[in-house]
C-alpha positions in Angstrom: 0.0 0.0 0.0 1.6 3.1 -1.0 1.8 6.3 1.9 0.7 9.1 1.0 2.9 12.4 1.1 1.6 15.1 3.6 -0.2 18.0 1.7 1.1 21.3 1.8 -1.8 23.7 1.9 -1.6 27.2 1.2 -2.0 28.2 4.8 0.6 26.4 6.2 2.7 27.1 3.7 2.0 31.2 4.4 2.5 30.9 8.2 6.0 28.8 7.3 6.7 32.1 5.1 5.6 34.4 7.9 7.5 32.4 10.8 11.2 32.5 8.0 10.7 35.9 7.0 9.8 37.1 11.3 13.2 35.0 12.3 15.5 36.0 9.9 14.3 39.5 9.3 12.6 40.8 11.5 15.7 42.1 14.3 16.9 43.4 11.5 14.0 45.5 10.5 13.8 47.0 14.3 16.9 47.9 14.1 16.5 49.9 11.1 12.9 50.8 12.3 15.2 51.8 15.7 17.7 53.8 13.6 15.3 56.1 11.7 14.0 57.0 15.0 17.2 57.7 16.6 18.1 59.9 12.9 14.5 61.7 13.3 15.4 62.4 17.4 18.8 63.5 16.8 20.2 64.4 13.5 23.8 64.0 14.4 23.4 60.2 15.3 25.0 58.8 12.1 27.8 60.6 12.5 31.1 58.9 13.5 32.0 60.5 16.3 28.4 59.3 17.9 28.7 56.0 17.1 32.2 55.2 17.9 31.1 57.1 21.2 27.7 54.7 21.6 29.5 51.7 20.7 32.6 52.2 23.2 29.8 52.4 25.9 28.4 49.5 25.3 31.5 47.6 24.4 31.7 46.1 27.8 27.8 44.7 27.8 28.4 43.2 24.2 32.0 41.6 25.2 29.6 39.6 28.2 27.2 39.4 25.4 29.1 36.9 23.3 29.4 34.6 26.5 26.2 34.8 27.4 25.0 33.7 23.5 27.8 30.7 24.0 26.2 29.2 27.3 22.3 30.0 26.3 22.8 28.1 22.9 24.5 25.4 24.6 21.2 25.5 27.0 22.4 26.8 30.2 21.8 30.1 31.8 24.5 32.8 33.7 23.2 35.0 36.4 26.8 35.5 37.6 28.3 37.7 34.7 27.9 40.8 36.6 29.6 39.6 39.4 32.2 38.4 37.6 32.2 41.8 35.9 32.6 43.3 39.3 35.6 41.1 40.6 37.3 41.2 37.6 38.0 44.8 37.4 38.0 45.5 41.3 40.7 42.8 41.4 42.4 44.2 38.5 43.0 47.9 39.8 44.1 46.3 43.3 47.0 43.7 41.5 47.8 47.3 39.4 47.9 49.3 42.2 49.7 46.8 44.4 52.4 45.9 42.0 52.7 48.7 39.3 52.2 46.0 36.8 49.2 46.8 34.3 49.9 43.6 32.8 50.0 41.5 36.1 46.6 43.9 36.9 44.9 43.1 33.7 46.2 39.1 33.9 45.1 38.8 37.6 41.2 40.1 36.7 41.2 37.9 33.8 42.3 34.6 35.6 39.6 35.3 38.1 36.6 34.9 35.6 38.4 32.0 34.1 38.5 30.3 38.1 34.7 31.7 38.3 33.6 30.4 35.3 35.1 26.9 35.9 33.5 26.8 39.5 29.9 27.6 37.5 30.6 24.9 35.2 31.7 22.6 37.6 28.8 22.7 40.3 26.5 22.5 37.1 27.8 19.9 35.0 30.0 17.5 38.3 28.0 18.5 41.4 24.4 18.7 38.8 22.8 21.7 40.4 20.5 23.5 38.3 22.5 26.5 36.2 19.6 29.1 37.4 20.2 28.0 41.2 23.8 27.8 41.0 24.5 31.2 39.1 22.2 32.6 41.3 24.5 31.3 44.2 27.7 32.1 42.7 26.5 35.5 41.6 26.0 36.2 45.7 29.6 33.9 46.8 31.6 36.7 44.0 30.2 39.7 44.6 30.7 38.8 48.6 34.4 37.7 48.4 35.6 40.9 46.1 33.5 43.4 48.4 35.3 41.4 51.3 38.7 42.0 49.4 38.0 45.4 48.9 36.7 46.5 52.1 33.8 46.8 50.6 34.9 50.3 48.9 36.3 51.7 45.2 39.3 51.3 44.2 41.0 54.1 42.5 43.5 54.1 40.0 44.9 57.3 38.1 47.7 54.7 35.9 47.6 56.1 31.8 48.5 52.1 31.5 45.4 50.9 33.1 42.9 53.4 31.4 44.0 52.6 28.2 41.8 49.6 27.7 38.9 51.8 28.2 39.9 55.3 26.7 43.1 54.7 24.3 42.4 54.5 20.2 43.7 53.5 17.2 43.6 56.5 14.7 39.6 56.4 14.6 39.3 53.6 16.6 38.6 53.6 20.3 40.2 50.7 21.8 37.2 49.2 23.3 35.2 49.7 19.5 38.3 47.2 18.6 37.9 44.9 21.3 34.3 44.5 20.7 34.5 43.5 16.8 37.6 40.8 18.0 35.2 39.4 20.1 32.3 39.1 17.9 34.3 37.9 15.0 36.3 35.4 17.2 33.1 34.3 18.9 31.5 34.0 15.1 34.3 31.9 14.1 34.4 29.4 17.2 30.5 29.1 17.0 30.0 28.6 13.7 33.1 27.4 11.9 34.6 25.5 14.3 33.8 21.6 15.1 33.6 23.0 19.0 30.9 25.0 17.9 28.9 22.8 15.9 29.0 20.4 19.8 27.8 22.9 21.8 24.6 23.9 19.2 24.5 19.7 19.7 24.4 19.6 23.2 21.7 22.7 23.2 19.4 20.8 21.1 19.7 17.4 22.8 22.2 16.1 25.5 20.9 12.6 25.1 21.6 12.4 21.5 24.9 14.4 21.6 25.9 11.8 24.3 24.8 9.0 22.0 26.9 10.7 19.3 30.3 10.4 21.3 30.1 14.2 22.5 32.0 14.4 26.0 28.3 16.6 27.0 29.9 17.8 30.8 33.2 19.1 29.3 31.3 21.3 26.4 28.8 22.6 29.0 31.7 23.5 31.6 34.0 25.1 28.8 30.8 27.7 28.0 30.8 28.9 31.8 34.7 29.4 31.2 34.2 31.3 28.1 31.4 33.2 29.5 33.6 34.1 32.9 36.6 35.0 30.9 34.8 37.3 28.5 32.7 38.6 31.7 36.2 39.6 33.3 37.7 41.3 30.1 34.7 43.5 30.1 34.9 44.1 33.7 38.8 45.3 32.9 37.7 47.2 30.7 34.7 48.8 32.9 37.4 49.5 35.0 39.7 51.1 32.9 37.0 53.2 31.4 36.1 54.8 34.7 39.4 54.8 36.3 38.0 52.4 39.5 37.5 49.3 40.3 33.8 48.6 42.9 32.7 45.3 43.8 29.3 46.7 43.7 29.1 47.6 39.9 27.3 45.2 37.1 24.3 44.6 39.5 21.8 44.7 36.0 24.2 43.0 33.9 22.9 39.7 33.9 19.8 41.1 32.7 20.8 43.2 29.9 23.3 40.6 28.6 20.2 38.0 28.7 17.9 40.6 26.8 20.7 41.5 24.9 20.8 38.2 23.4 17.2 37.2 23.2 16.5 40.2 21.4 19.1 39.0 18.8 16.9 36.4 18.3 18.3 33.2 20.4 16.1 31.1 22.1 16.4 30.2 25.7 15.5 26.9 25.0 18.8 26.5 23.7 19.8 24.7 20.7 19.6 27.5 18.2 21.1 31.3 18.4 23.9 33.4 16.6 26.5 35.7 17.0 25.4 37.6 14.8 22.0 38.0 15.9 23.5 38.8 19.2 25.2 41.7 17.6 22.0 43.2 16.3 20.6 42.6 19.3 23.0 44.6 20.9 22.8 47.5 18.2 19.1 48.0 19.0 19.6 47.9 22.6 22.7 50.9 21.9 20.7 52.6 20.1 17.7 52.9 22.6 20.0 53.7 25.4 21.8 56.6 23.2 17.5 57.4 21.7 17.0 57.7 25.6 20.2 59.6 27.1 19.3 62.4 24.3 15.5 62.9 25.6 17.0 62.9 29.0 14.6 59.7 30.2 14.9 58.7 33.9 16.9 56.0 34.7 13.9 53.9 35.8 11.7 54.5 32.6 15.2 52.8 31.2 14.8 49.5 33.4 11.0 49.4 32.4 11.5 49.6 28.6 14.2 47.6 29.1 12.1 44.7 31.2 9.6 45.5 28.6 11.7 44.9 25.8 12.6 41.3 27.0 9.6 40.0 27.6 8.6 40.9 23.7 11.4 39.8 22.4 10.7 36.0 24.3 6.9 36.3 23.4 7.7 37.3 19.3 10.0 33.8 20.0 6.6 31.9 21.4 4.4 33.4 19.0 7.0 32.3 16.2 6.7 29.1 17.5 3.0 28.9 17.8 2.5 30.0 14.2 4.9 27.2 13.0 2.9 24.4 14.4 -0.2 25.5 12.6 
């Protein structure tokens, strides 16, 4: 008896075109839809000297960015980036300060996110805690030691060395504008041209069948909470070096623009599925909104509300996507 092939009506067929053209496109139409309004608000916004400036600002948030699209696509979750943000670059300006070493300084902060990042990864994929739970407890256990460290106060630093990271250029380039395409185009590459990359998108979709496929499943998830720490630290360095002091009390919100950084961009939290890429335009519309918003002179807590706002769109557009596909 012969099967017959599943018929493709024209309505399903529609809602696939609707759910491709919202997925691939449609980030990229807010952000122009987010540029023309920016343009309209404040003529000047094109011009170089605005962007390099909006971009430099928000270097630090798309460096932690990159990590936090690594671990979400691999299925696990961070809370503890702005900690890690905060210990790096309090840690950092105390080794400087301490030994008159800005390379020692910079070294020590990034070391810690790599030792914080591998004590997320392994209470989550050794000790099996949930990632939620033990980012959330990790998160507290950081931002407690380096306030310990630093007797719970800022630590100033007036070194031309140290602020470099954060205020130096290149000709036209501001140093942390530099940083922030490396890490993008280095996180593009190991994502989505490297075999590593093509694992962790595996384990994301399915552990089970990733195992079954000979993929050592605990050592990809652990090496995403290292990435992520590491990448956390270098922007916390860099936080640090842009305002000349290092706080343990700094990146409190971090976690949570990072996350809707990336969800914006279009990767979903179920895991499995994200980009780089997307992350970047993610990031770009979030910029933009923040620079749209510092011109009108908007309170700080209209910011966190659009912002909270924004996210739960952006995951909702994700569930609606999904909803229309099964149709």
């Amino acid at each position: 008896m012969k099967v017959s092939e599943p018929i493709e009506t024209a309505g399903s067929k529609r809602n696939w075109n609707l759910q491709k053209l919202g997925h691939d496109y449609g980030m990229f139409i807010a952000l122009v839809a987010v540029v023309i309004a920016a343009t309209v608000i404040y003529p000047g916004f094109l011009g170089w000297g605005n962007i390099s400036q909006v971009l430099a600002q928000n270097a630090p948030l798309g460096i932690v960015a990159v990590g936090m699209t690594i671990v979400i696509i691999n299925g696990g979750f961070d809370l503890s980036v702005g900690a890690i943000y905060a210990f790096a670059g309090t840690l950092a300006a105390m080794v400087t300060l301490s030994t008159e070493s800005v390379l020692l300084g910079f070294s020590a902060g990034i070391a810690s996110g790599f030792v914080c990042g591998f004590i997320n990864g392994f209470v989550i994929t050794v000790l099996r805690v949930n990632p939620f739970v033990t980012t959330l407890g990790t998160m507290t256990l950081f931002y407690g030691v380096i306030r310990l460290i630093s007797d719970n106060g800022p630590v100033i630093i007036y070194d031309e060395g140290f602020q470099w990271l954060g205020t130096g250029s290149v000709g036209i380039f501001p140093i942390p504008v530099l940083v922030l395409l490396a890490t993008f185009a280095l996180g593009w590459l190991v994502i989505h041209k490297a075999a590593y990359g093509r694992r962790v998108f595996a384990v994301g979709g399915s552990k089970e069948a990733s195992r079954l496929a000979g993929i050592r499943v605990e050592l990809v998830q652990g090496s995403t909470y290292v990435i992520c720490g590491v990448l956390s630290a270098v922007a916390g360095c860099m936080g640090a070096s842009i305002l000349g002091v290092g706080q343990g009390n700094t990146g409190t919100l971090l976690n949570l623009q990072a996350i809707t950084v990336v969800v914006v961009g279009g990767t979903s939290l179920l895991g499995g599925e994200g980009s780089v890429l997307r992350t970047a335009i993610g990031l770009l519309i979030i910029a933009t909104l923040n620079n749209i918003f510092f011109s009108l002179a908007v309170d700080l807590n209209w910011q966190g509300i659009t912002q909270g706002l924004i996210l739960i769109a952006a995951v909702a557009f994700e569930q609606l996507l999904g909803r229309v596909s099964t149709k």
